[in-house]
C-alpha positions as MATLAB code, in Angstrom:
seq = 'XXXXXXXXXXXXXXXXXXXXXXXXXXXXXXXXXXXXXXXXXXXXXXXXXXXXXXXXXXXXXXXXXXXXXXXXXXXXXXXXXXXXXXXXXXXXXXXXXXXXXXXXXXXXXXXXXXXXXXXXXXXXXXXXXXXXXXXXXXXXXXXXXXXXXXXXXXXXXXXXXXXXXXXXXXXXXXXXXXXXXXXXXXXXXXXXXXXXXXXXXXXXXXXXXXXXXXXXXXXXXXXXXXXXXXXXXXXXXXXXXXXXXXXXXXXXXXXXXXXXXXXXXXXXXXXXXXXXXXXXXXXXXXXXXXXXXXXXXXXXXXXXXXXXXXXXXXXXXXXX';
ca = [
    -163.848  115.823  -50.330;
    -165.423  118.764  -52.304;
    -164.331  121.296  -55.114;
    -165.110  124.250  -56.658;
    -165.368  123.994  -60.305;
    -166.119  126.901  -63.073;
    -168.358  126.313  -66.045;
    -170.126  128.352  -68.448;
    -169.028  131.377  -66.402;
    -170.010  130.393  -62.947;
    -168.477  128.902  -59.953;
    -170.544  125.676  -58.428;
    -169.529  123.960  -54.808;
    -169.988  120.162  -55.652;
    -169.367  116.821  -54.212;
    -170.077  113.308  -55.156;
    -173.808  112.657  -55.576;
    -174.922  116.484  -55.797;
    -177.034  117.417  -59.173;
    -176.558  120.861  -60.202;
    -177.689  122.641  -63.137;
    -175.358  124.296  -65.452;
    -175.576  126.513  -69.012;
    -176.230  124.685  -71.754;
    -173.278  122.188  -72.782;
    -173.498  120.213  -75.714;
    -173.872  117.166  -74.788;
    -176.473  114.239  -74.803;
    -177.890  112.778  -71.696;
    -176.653  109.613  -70.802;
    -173.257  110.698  -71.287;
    -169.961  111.289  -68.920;
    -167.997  114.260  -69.205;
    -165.079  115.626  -67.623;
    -165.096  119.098  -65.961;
    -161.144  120.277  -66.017;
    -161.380  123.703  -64.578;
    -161.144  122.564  -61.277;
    -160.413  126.123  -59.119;
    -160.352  124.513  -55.126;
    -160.387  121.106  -53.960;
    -160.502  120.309  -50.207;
    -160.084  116.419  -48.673;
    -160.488  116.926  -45.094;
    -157.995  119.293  -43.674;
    -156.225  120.018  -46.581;
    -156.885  122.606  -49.078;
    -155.409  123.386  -52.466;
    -156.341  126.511  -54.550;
    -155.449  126.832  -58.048;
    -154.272  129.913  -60.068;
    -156.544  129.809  -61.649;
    -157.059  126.101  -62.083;
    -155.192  123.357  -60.434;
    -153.289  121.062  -62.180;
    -153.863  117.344  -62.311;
    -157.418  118.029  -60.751;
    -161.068  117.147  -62.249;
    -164.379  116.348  -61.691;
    -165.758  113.711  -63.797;
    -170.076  114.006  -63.914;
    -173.147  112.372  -65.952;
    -175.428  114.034  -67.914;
    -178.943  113.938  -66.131;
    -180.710  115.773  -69.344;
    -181.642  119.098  -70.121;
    -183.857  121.947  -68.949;
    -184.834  125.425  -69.240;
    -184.965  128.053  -66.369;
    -187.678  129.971  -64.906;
    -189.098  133.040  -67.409;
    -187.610  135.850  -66.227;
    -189.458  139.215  -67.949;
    -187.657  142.729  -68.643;
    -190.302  145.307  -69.200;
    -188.396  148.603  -70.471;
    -190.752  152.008  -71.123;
    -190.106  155.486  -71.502;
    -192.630  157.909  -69.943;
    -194.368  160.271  -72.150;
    -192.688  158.546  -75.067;
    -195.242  156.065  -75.987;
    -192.538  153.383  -75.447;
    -193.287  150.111  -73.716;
    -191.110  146.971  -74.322;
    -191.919  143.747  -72.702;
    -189.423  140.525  -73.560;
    -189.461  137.037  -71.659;
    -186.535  134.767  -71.548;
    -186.216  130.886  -70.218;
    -182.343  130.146  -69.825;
    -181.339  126.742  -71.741;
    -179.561  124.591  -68.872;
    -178.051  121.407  -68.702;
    -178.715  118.876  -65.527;
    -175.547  117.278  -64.214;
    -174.295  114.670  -61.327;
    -171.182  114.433  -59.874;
    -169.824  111.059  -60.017;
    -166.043  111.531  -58.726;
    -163.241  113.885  -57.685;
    -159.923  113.242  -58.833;
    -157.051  115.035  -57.360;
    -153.046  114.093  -56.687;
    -154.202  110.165  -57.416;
    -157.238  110.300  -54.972;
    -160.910  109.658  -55.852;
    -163.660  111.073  -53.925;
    -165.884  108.394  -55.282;
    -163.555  105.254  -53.648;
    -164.566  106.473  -50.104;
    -168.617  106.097  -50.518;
    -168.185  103.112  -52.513;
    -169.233  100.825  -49.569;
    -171.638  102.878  -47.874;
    -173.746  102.954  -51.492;
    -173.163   99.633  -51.999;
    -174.616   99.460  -48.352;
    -177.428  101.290  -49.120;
    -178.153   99.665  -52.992;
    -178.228   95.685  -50.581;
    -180.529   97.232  -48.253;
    -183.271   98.551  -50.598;
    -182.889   95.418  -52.469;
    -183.878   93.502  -49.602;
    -187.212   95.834  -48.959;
    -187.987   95.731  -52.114;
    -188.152   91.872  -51.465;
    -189.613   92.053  -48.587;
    -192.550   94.269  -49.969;
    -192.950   91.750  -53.135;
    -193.375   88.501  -50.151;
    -195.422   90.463  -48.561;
    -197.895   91.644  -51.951;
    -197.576   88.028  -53.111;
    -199.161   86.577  -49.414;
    -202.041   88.987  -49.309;
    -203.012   88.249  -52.800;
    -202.825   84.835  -52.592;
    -204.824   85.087  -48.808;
    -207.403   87.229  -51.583;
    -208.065   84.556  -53.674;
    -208.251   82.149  -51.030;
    -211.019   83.726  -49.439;
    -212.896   84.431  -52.780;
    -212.748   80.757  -53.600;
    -214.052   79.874  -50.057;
    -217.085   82.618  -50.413;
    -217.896   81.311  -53.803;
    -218.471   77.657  -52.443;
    -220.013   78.867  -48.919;
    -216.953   77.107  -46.796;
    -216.280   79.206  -43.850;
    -212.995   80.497  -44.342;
    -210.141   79.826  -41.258;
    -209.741   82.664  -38.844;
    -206.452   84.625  -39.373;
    -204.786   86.796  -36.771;
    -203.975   90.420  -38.359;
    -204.786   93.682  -36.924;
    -207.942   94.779  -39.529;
    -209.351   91.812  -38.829;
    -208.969   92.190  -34.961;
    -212.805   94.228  -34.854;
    -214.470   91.463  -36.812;
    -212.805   88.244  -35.912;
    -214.946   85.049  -37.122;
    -218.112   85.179  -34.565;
    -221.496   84.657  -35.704;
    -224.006   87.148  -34.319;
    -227.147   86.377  -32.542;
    -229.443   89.032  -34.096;
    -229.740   92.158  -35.289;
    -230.387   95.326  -32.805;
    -232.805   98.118  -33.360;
    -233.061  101.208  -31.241;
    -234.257  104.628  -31.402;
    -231.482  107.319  -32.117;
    -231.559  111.292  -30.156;
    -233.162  112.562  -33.442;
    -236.487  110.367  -33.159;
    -235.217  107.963  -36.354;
    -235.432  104.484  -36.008;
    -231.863  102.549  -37.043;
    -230.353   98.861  -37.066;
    -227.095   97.899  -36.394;
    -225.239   94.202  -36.433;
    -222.729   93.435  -33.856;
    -220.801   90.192  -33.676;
    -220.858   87.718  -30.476;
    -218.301   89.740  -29.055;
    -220.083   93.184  -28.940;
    -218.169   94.699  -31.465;
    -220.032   96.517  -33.943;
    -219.743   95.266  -37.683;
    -222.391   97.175  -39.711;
    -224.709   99.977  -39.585;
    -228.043  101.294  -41.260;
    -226.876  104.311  -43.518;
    -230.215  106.130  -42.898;
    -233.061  106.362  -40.464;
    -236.637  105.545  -40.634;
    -239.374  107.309  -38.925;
    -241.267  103.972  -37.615;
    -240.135  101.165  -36.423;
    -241.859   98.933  -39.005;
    -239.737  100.707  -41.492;
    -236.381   99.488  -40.349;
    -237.565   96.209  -39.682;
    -238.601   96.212  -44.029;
    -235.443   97.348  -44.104;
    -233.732   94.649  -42.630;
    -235.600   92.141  -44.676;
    -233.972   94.120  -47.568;
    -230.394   93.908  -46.535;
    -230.790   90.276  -46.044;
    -231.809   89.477  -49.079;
    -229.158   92.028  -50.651;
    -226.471   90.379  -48.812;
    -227.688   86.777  -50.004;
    -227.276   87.935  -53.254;
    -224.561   89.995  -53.429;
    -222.035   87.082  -54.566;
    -219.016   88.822  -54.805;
    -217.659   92.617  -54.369;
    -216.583   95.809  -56.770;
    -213.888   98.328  -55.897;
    -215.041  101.751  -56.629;
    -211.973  103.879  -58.380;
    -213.199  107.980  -57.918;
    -212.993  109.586  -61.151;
    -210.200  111.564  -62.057;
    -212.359  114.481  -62.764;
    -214.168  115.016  -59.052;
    -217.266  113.598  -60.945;
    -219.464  111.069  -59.309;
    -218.340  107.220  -59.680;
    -220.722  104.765  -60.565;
    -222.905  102.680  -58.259;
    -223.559   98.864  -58.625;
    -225.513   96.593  -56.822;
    -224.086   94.565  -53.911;
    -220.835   95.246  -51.985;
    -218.306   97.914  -52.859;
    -215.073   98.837  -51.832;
    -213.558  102.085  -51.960;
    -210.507  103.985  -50.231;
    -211.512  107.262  -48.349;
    -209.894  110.298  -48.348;
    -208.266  109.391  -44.921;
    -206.657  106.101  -46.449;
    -208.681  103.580  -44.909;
    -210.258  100.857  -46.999;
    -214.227  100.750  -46.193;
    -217.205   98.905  -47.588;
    -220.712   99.179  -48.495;
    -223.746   97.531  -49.559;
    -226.555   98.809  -52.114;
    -229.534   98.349  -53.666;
    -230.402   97.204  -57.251;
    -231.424  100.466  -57.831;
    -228.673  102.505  -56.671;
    -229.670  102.960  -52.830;
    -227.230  102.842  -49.576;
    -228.359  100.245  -47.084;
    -225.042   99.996  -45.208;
    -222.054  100.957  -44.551;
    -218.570   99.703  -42.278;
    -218.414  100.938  -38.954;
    -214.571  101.057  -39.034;
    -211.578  101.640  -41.894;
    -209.180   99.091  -42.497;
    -205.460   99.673  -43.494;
    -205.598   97.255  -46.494;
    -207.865   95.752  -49.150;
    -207.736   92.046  -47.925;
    -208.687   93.277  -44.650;
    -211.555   94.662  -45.732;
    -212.273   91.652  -48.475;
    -211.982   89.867  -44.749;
    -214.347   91.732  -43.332;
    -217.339   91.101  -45.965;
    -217.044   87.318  -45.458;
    -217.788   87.836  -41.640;
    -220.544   90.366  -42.649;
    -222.119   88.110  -44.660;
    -222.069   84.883  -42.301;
    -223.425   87.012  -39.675;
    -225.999   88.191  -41.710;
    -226.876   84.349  -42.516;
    -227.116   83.589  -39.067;
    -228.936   86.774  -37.673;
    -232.408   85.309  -37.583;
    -234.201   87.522  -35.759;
    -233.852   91.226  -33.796;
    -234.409   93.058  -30.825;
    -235.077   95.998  -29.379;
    -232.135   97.967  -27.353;
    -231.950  101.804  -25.884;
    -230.345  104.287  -27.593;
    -226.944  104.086  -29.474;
    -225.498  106.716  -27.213;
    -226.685  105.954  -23.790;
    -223.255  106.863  -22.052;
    -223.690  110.770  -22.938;
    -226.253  112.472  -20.865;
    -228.818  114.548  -21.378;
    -228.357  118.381  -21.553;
    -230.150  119.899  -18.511;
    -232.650  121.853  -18.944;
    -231.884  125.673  -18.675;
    -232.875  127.907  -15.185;
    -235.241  130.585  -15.678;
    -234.440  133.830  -14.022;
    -236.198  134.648  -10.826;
    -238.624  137.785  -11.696;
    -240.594  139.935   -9.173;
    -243.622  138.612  -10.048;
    -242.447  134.949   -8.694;
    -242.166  136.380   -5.553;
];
């Protein structure tokens, strides 16, 4: 069922549930009003105009609140006149919602009834579901905080982020020579999947093996983590020492470790989808960390993409 309704000189197409905005009507938001000048209504195939207005017909709606139009500017000049006259004007309007549709003793509003009521049980129960859900990964949170903070290896729990770095200790760390000539480290767990990377390169391979005495005894000492907000104003966050975790632009929770003065050692290989998968994540970095001893020497990071061939030099006359 719809009408057609007139107010403040205009004609407006509603039906239940539709917001419209109107000229300015003195009333205060919050409140129900009754629209009488009811012109059409139409319930299914049936139709009934008025002349102008039907009788017994109205449309009952609540105030929303009140607004003002967009600026619309008259500019008015006469040429050779000096004359120029430029006016702006925002229309007052008031926001309405349609809650029914009387007409001839029916109600437009009896026949949604259920499906809203429908609708109101099923948002309820996401609502709930989304609360057991928050309530689970914050207690799984403090779980494994209290288990870091008293070195007990936390149980292994079966979740997609923490799929890529399930509970393995690692045997050592790797270092290898990248395409560019830098030397790098990585750490992958016992099944080959990588968990952490060196941020930067060094130009000997003495340097990255310092450096790996410095993110052990950065990750010994980095007890807990920080989560890094970005400021509001694009200007740079600050930088603590130990682990931080941040959200990327993508959406994917990452971490990182640092220096005590301000410098990135490493950095996650992979995003997660939520903080306590990442919060996951640092416990197995740091175990594996503990238990990585030792390193080795392996090719290149990217030994599956070959070469480029060298180009062919044009045949000349003097070759021949």
């Amino acid at each position: 069922m719809y009408a057609v309704i007139e107010t403040g000189g205009k004609q407006y197409r509603v039906e239940v549930g539709t917001e419209l905005e109107v000229e300015l009507l003195d009333v205060e938001p919050g409140q129900s009003i009754t629209l009488e000048r009811v012109l059409l209504v139409v319930d299914g195939a049936e139709a009934a105009v008025g002349t102008p207005v039907l009788d017994g017909a109205a449309v009952e709606a609540d105030v929303v609140g009140q607004t003002r139009g967009d600026k619309v500017i008259a500019f008015k000049y006469r040429p050779k006149a000096r004359r120029r006259v430029k006016k702006g004007h925002r229309q007052d309007l008031t926001v309405l919602r349609i809650a029914d549709i009387r007409f001839n003793g029916k109600s437009a509003a009896a026949g949604i009834e259920k499906p809203a009521s429908a609708k109101a049980d099923e948002r309820k129960k996401l609502e709930e579901a989304a609360a057991r859900q928050a309530a689970e990964d914050a207690a799984l949170a403090a779980k494994l905080a209290a288990a870091t903070a008293v070195g007990v290896a936390t149980p292994e729990v079966a979740t997609p982020e923490a799929d890529a770095t399930e509970a393995k200790s690692s045997r050592a760390f790797e270092i290898f020579e990248d395409k560019a000539g830098h030397w790098r480290w990585r750490l992958r767990a016992r099944n080959s999947e990588l968990v952490a990377m060196s941020e930067q390169g060094f130009t000997t391979k003495a340097g990255v093996v310092r450096a790996l005495d410095v993110v052990r005894r950065n990750t010994a000492e980095a007890e807990g983590h920080e989560e890094i907000v970005p400021a509001e104003d694009g200007g740079e966050t600050k930088t603590v020492k130990g682990f931080e975790i941040f959200e990327d632009k993508s959406g994917h929770w990452r971490w990182r470790l640092r220096a005590g003065n301000g410098e990135l050692l490493a950095i996650a290989e992979q995003g997660f989808s939520s903080k306590a998968g990442v919060v996951r994540a640092l416990d197995v970095v740091r175990r594996n960390v503990a238990e990585a001893d030792a390193h080795e020497e392996v090719g290149s990071t990217d030994s599956s993409t070959p070469d480029a061939a060298p180009p062919k030099r044009t045949r000349t006359k003097k070759d021949e």
